[in-house]
C-alpha positions as a Markdown table, in Angstrom:
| # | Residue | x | y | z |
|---|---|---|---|---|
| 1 | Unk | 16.6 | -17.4 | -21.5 |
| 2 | Unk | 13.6 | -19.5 | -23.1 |
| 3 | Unk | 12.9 | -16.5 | -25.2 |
| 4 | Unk | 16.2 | -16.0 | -27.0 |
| 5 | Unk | 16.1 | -19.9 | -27.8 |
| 6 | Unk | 17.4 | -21.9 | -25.0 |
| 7 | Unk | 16.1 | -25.0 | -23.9 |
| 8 | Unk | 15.3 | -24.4 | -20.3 |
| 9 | Unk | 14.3 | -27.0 | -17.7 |
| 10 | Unk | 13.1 | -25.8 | -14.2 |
| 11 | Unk | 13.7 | -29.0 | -11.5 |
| 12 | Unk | 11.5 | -27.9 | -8.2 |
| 13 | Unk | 11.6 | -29.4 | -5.0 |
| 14 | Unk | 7.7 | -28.6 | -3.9 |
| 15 | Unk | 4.7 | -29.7 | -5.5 |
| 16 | Unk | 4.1 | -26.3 | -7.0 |
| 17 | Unk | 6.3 | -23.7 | -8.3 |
| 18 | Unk | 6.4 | -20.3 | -6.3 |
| 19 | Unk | 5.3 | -23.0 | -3.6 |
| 20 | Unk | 4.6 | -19.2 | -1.1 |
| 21 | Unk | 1.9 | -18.3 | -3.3 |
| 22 | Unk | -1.5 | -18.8 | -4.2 |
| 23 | Unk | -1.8 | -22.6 | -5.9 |
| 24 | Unk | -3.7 | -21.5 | -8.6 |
| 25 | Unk | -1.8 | -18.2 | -9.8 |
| 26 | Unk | 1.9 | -21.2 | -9.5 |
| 27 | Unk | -0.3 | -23.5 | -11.6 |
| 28 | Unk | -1.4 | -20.7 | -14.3 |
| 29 | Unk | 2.3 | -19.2 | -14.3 |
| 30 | Unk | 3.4 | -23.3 | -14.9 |
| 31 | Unk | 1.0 | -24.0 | -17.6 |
| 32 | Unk | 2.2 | -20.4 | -19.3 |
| 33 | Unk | 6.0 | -21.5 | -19.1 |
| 34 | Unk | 5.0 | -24.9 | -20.5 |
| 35 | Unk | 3.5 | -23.4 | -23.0 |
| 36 | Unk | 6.0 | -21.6 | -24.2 |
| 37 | Unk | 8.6 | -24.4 | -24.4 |
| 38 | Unk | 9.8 | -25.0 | -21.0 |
| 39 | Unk | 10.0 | -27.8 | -19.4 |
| 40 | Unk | 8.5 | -28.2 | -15.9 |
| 41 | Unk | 9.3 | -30.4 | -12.9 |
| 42 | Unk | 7.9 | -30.3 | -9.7 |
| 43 | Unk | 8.3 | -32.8 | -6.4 |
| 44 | Unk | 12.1 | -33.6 | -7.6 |
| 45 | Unk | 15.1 | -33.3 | -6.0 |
| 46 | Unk | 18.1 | -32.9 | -7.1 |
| 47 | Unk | 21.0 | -35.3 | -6.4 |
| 48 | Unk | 23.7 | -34.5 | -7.9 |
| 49 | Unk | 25.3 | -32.0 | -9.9 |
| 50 | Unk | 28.5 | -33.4 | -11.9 |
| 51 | Unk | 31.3 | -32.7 | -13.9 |
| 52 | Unk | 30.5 | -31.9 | -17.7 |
| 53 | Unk | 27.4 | -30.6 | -16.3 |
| 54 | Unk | 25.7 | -33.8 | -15.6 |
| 55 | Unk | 22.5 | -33.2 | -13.4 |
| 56 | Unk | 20.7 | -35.8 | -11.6 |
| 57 | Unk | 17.3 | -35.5 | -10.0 |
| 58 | Unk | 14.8 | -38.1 | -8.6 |
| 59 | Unk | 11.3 | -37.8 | -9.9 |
| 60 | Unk | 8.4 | -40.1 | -8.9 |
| 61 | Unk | 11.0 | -42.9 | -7.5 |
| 62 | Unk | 13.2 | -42.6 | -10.5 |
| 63 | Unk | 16.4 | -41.1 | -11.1 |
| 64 | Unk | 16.7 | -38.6 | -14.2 |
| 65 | Unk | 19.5 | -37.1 | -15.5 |
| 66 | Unk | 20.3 | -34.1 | -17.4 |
| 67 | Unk | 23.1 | -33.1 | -19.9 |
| 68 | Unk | 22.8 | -29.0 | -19.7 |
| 69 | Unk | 25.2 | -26.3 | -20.7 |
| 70 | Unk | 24.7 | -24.3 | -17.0 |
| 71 | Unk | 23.2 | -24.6 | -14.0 |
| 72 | Unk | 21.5 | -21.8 | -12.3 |
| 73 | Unk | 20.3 | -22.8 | -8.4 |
| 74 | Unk | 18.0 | -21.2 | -6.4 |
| 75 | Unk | 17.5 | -22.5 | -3.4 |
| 76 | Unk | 16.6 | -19.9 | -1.2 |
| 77 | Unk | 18.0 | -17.3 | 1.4 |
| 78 | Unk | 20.2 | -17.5 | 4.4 |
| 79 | Unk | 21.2 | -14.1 | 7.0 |
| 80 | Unk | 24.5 | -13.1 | 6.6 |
| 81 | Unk | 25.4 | -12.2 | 10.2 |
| 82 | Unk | 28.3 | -9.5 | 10.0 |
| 83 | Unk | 31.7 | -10.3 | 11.0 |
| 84 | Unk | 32.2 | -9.2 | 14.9 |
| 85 | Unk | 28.0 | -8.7 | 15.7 |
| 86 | Unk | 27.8 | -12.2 | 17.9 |
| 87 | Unk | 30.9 | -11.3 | 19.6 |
| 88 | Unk | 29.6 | -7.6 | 20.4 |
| 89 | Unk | 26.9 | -9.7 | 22.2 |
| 90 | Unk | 24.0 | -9.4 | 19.7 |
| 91 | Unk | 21.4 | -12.2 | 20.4 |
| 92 | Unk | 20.9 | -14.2 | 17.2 |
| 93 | Unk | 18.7 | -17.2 | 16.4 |
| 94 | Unk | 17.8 | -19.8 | 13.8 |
| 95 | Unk | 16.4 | -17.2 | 11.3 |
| 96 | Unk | 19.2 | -14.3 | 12.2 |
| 97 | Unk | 19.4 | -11.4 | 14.5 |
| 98 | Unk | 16.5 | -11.2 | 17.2 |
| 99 | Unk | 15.2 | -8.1 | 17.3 |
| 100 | Unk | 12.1 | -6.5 | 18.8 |
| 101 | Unk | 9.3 | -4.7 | 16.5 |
| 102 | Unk | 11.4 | -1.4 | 16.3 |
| 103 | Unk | 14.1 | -3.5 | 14.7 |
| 104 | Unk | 16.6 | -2.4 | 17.6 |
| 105 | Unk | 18.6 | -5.8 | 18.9 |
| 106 | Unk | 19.5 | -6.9 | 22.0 |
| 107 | Unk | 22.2 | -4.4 | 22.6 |
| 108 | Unk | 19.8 | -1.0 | 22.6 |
| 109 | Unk | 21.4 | 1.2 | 20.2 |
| 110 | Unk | 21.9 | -1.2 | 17.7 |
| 111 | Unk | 19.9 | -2.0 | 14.8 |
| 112 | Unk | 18.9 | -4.9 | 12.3 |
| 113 | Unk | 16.7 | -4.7 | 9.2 |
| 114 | Unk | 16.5 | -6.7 | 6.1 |
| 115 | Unk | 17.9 | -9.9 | 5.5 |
| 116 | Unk | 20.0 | -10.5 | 8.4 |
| 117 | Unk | 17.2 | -10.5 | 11.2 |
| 118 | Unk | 14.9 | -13.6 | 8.8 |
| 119 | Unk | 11.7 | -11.2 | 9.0 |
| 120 | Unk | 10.9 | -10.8 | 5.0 |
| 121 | Unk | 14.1 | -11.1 | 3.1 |
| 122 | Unk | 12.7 | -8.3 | 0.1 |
| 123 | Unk | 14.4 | -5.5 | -0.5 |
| 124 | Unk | 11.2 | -3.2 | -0.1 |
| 125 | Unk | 10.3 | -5.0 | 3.2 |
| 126 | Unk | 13.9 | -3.5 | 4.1 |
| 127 | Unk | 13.6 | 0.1 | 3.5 |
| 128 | Unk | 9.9 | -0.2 | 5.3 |
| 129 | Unk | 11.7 | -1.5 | 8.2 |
| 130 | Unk | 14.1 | 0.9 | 8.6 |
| 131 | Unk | 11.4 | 3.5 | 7.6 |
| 132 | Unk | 10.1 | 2.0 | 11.0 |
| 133 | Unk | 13.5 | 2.8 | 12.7 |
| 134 | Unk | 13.7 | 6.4 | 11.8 |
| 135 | Unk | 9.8 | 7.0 | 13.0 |
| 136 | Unk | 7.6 | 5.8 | 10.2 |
| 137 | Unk | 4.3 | 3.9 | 11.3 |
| 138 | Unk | 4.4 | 2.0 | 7.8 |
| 139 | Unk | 2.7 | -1.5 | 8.2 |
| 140 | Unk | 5.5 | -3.7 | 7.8 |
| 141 | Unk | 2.8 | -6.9 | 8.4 |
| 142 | Unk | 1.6 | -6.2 | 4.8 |
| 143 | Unk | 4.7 | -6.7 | 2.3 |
| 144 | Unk | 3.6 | -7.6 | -1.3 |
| 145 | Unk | 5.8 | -9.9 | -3.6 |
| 146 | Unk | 6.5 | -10.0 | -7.5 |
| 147 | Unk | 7.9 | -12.7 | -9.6 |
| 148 | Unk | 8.9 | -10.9 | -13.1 |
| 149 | Unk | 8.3 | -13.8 | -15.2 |
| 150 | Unk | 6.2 | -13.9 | -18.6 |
| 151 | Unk | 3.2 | -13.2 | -17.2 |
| 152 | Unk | 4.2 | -11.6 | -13.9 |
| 153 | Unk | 2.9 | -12.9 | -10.3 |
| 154 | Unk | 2.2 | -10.9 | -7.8 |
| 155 | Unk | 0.6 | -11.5 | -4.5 |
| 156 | Unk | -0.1 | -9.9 | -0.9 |
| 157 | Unk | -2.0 | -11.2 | 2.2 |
| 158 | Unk | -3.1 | -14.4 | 3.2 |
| 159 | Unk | -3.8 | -16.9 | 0.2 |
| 160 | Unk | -6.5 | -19.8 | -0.1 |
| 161 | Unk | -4.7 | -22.6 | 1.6 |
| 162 | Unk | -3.6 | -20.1 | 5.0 |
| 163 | Unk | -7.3 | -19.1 | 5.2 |
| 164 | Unk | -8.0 | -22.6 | 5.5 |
| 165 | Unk | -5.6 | -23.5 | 7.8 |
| 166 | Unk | -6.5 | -20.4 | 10.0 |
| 167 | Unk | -9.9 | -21.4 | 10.2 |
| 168 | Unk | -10.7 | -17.9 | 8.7 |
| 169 | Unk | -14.5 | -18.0 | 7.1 |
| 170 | Unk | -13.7 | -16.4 | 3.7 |
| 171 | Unk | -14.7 | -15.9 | 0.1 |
| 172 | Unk | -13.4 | -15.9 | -3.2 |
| 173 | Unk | -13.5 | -14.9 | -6.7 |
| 174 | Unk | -11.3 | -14.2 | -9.9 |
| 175 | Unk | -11.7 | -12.0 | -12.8 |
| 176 | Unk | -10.0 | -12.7 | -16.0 |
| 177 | Unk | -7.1 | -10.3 | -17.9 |
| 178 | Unk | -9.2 | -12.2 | -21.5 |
| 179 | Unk | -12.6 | -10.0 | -20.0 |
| 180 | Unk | -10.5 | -6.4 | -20.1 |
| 181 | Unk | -10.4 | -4.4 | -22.9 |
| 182 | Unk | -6.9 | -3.1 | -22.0 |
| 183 | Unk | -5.3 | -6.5 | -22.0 |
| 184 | Unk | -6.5 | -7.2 | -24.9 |
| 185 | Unk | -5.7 | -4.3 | -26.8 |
| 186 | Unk | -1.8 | -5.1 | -25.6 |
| 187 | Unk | -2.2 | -9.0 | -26.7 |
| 188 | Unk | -1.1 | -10.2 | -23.1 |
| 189 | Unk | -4.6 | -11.7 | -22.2 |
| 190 | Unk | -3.3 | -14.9 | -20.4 |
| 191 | Unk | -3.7 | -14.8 | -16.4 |
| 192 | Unk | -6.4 | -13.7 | -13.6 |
| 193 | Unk | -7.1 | -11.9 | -10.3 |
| 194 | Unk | -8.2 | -13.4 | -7.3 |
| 195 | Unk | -9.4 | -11.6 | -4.2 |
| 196 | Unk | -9.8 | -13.4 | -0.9 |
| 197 | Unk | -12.3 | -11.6 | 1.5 |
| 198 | Unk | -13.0 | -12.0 | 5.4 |
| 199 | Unk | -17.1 | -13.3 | 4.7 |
| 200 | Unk | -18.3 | -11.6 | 7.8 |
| 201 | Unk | -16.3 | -8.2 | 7.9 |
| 202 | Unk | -15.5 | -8.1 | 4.0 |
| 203 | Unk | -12.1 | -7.1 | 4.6 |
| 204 | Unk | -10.1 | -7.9 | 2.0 |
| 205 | Unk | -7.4 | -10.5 | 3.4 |
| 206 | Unk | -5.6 | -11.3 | 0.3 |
| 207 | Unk | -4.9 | -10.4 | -3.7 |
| 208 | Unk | -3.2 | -13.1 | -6.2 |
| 209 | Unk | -2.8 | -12.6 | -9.3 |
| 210 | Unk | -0.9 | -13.4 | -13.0 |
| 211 | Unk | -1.1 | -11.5 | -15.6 |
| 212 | Unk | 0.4 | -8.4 | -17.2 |
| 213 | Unk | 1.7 | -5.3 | -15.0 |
| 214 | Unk | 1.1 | -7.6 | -11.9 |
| 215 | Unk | 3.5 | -6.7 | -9.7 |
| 216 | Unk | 2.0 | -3.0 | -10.6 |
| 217 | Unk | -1.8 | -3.9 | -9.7 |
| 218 | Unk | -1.5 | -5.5 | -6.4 |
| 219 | Unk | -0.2 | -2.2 | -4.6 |
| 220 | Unk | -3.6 | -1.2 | -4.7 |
| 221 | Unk | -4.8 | -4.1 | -2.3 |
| 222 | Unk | -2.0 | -4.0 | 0.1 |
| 223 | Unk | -3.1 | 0.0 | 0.2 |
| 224 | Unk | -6.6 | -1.6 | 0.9 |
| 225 | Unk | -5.1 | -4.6 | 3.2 |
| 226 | Unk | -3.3 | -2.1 | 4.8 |
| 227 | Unk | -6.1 | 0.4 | 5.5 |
| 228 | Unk | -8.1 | -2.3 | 6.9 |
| 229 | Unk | -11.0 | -1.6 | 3.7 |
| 230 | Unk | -13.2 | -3.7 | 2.9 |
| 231 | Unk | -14.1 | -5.1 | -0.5 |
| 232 | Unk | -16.8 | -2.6 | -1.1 |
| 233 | Unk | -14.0 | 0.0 | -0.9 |
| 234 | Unk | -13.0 | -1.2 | -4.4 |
| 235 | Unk | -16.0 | -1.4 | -6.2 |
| 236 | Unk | -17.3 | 1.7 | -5.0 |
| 237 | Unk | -14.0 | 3.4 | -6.7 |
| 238 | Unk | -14.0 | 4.6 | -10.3 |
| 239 | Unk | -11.2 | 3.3 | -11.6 |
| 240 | Unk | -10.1 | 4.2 | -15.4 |
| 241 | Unk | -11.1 | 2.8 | -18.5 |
| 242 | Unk | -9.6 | 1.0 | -20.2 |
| 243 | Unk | -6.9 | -0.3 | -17.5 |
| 244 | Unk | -5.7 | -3.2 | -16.5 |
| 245 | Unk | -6.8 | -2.1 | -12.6 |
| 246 | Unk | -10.2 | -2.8 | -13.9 |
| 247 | Unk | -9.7 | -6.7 | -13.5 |
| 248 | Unk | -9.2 | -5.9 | -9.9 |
| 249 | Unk | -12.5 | -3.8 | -9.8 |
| 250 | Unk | -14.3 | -6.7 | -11.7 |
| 251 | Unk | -13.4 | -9.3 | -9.0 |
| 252 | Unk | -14.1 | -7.5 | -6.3 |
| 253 | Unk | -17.6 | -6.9 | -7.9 |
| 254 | Unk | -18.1 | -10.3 | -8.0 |
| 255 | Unk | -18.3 | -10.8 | -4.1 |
């Protein structure tokens, strides 16, 4: 909307926007949008939406409102348990249908995958689990996730702040899109990888990144996350010049 000239004002709830990903990939992808013209809140919530399109939110103890042309909400995701299913006997719970790590529910013979059983509410997450159902060993534990903004976010594994609270020993680094001769070449240098690695084993335990084609470079770390490699993996690869996948290569040659 921002680029075909409207004025667009994001109110969010969290500290952070994109408050499941890494912190500093939601505070590059908020400085970009500021950038660009729009107008950021975070730690707000909204009170009140009223007619004429009269928005209220409270902001740091004060109440602010807005006169806007439309409201667009985004509040999250809820199952929608099909009509009849509790009454067939299904055994459901706060986030949906229960159901066991073949997807099957409490009644054997009967099935639940995507958004109705909570797990990952993705559509790829989805078709992996129902992959699952029909035989597939595919590693549903390792689902990655794409916001298609200007630059794109993309992220898989554990970031920064879970490491921490895990009490996992890990490392870090990031590699900037500005180093790679790709990026530059397509004028989209804003944004940066950053790999999160197990310090003992070297296993990779996480990817993060913003930047162009994001949601296109990660599914090489949740190959790697889901193979169990370790970071070595990637730097003893060739990878193509020039690409963007070299970004990837360079921070994982920084560890």
């Amino acid at each position: 909307l921002s680029s075909f000239g409207v004025k667009v004002t994001i109110v969010e709830y969290c500290s952070e926007i994109l408050p499941n990903f890494d912190k500093e990939i939601a505070k590059r992808l908020r400085t970009a949008l500021s950038r660009r013209g729009i107008k950021v809140v975070v730690s707000a919530s909204v009170t009140a939406i009223r007619e004429g399109m009269e928005v209220d939110y409270e902001s740091k103890g004060k109440t602010v409102t807005l006169n806007v042309d439309a409201v667009l909400m985004a509040v999250g995701r809820r199952p929608i348990i099909p009509e009849g299913v509790v009454e067939l006997g299904v055994k459901t719970g706060c986030r949906g249908i229960e159901v066991n790590e073949r997807y099957e529910t409490s009644i054997p013979g009967i099935y639940a995958i995507g958004d109705v059983n909570g797990e990952c509410m993705l559509a790829h997450a989805a078709t992996a689990q129902g992959e699952r159902i029909l035989g597939s060993e595919v590693d549903v534990t390792v689902v990655p996730a794409a916001v298609f903004t200007v630059p794109e976010c993309s992220m898989v594994g554990l970031t920064e702040e879970q490491c921490r609270e895990q009490g996992i020993d890990y490392i870090a680094s990031k590699a900037m899109f500005r180093a790679n001769g790709k990026a530059l070449a397509m004028g989209e240098v804003d944004g940066l990888v950053k790999l999160i690695v197990d310090k003992e084993s070297r296993k990779i335990l996480g990817c993060h990144i913003c930047g162009p084609h994001a949601a296109d470079i990660v599914q090489e770390i949740a190959l790697a996350i889901s193979s169990q490699l370790t970071v070595d993996a990637v730097v003893d690869t060739i990878h193509a010049h020039p690409t963007l996948g070299e970004v990837v290569r360079a921070a994982a040659s920084a560890l």
